[in-house]
N, C-alpha and C positions, 0 to 999 in steps of 0.2 A: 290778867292775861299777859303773859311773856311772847313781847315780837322778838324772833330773832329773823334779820331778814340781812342779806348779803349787800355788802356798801358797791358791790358794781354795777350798774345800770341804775342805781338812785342820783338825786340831784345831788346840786350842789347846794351852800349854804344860800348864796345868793338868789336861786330859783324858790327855794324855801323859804323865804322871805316874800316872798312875791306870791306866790301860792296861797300862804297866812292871810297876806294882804287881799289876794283878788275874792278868795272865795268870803270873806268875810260882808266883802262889799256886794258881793252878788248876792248873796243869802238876807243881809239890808233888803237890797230891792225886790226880793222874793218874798220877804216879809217874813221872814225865821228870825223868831226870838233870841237874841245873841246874849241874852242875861246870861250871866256865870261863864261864859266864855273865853280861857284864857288861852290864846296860843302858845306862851311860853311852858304851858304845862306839860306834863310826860306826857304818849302818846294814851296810854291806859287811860289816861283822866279823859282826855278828852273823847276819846274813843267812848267813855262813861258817859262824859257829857251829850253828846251827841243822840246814844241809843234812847238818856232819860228822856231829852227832847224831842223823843220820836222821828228820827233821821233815821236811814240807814246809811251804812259807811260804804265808801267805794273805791277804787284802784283804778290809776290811770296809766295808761300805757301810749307812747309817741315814738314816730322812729319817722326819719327822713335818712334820705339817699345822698343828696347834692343840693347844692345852692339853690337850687330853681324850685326845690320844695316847700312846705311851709317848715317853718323852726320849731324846736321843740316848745318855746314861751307862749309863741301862738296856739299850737295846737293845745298845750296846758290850758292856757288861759277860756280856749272858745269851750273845752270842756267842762272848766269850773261855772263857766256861766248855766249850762246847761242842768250840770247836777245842781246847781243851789237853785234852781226852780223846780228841780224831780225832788227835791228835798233830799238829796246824798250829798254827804261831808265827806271831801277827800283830803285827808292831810298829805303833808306833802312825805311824810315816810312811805307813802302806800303810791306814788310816782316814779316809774320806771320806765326809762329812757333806753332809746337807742341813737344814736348820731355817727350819720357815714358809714349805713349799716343797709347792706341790698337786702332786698325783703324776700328774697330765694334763701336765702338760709336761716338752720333751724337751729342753729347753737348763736344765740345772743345773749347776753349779758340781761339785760330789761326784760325781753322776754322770759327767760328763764326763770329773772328776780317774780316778774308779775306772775308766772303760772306757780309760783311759789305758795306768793299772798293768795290767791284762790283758794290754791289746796289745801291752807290752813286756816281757812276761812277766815282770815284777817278781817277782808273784805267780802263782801256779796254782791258788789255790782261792778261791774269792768266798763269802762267809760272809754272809746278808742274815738278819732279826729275821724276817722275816714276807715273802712273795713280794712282796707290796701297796705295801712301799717299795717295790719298785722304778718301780713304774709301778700308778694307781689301777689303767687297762685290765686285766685280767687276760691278754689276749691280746699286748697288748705286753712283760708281764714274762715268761711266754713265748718271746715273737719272741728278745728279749736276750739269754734262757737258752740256747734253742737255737741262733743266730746267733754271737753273741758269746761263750760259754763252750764249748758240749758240740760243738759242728763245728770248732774251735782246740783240741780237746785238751782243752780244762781243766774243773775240776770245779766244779760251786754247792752250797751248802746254805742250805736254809732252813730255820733254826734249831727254831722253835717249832712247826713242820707234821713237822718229820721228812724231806722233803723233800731227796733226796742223789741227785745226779745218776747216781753211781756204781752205782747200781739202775736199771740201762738199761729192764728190765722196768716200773718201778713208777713214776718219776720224773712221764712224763709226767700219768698219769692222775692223779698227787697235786694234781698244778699245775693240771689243770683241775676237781678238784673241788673244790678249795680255794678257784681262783678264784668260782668261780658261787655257790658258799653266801657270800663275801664280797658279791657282788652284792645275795645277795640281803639281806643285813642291811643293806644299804647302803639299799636302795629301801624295806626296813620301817622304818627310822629317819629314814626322808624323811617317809613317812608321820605319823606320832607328832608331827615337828617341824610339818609342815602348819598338821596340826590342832591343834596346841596354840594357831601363830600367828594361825590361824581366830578363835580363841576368843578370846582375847585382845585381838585386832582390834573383835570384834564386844561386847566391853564397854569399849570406847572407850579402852583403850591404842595406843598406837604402835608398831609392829613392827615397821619400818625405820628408813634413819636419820634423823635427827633433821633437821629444814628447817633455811635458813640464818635464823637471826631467833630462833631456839629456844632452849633449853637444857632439859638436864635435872633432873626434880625425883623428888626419893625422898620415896614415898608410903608410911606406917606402916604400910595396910591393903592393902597393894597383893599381888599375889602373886610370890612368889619366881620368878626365870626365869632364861636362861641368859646 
């Protein structure tokens, strides 16, 4: 098999490195036989190796917003744990990224690489941290899941909800109540920021950005903010 897959939204050498390394060790303690096993090898080989050992292969996709997020190494990592207990191999060419990327829009880099791998059935199972990378909307990550993976065959999980499409039964109503309590932490945490900016505002700080002519000064009594 010939991958051709587009080098924006994959990793770097470094994360791929790490990748080789974690899922190896998770697949150890899952107790998959690592005989003949080479990471160094083309992806065909192992992608070989993999299907002879009765694996199936998967694609992972991460996207964060801002610092307050998890990282993409995390979100990698909790998902390699996961697949080498579901028995999927994810190499790290079949990892696609998004970083300081709002999950309102539909043109990204990662995404577009991963809905690639799908549709050329690289992979058969899409492994995501949390439904929410995929899309803020909860109804678009959704739309994608159902659209894009479970009407093509193929399988999703989302890792930290429990969320596995292969529970035709439970799948969906996971994804909608997952989605709306995310909503709703979303609109209580709008709140809180408001009002904090309210306050702030109203003892004659500055809460957006700074005019042109300005610059900023750090104040010793000032209070701590974000």
């Amino acid at each position: 098999m010939t991958f051709e897959l587009s080098a924006e939204g994959a990793v770097n050498s470094e994360l791929a490195g790490e990748i080789h390394q974690w899922w190896q060790e998770n697949a150890q303690a899952a107790g998959i036989d690592l005989s003949g096993f080479d990471a160094h090898a083309p992806l065909s080989n192992r992608i070989a190796w993999a299907l002879a050992a009765r694996l199936v292969v998967g694609t992972i996709y991460t996207r964060f917003s801002s610092k307050r997020q998890h990282s993409t190494s995390d979100q990698v990592r909790t998902c390699l744990q996961d697949a080498a207990f579901k028995r999927i191999y994810c190499p790290p060419e079949l990892v696609s990224i998004d970083e300081a990327q709002r999950g309102y829009r539909a043109r990204r880099d990662g995404l577009n690489r991963m809905l690639s791998i799908l549709k050329h059935r690289y992979a058969t199972v899409l492994l995501v941290f949390k439904a929410s990378r995929l899309y803020r909307q909860a109804f678009k990550g959704y739309q994608l899941i159902q659209q894009e993976v479970v009407e093509e065959g193929l399988r999703a999980i989302s890792v930290t909800q429990g969320i596995d499409t292969t529970d035709t039964k439970a799948w969906k109503i996971l994804f909608q109540v997952h989605g709306i309590v995310d909503d709703l932490v979303v609109e209580a945490t709008a709140d809180h920021v408001r009002a904090g900016l309210k306050g702030l505002f109203n003892r004659g700080y500055t809460v957006g950005a700074v005019g042109v002519g300005y610059r900023r000064k750090e104040l010793p009594d000032a209070p701590v903010t974000n």
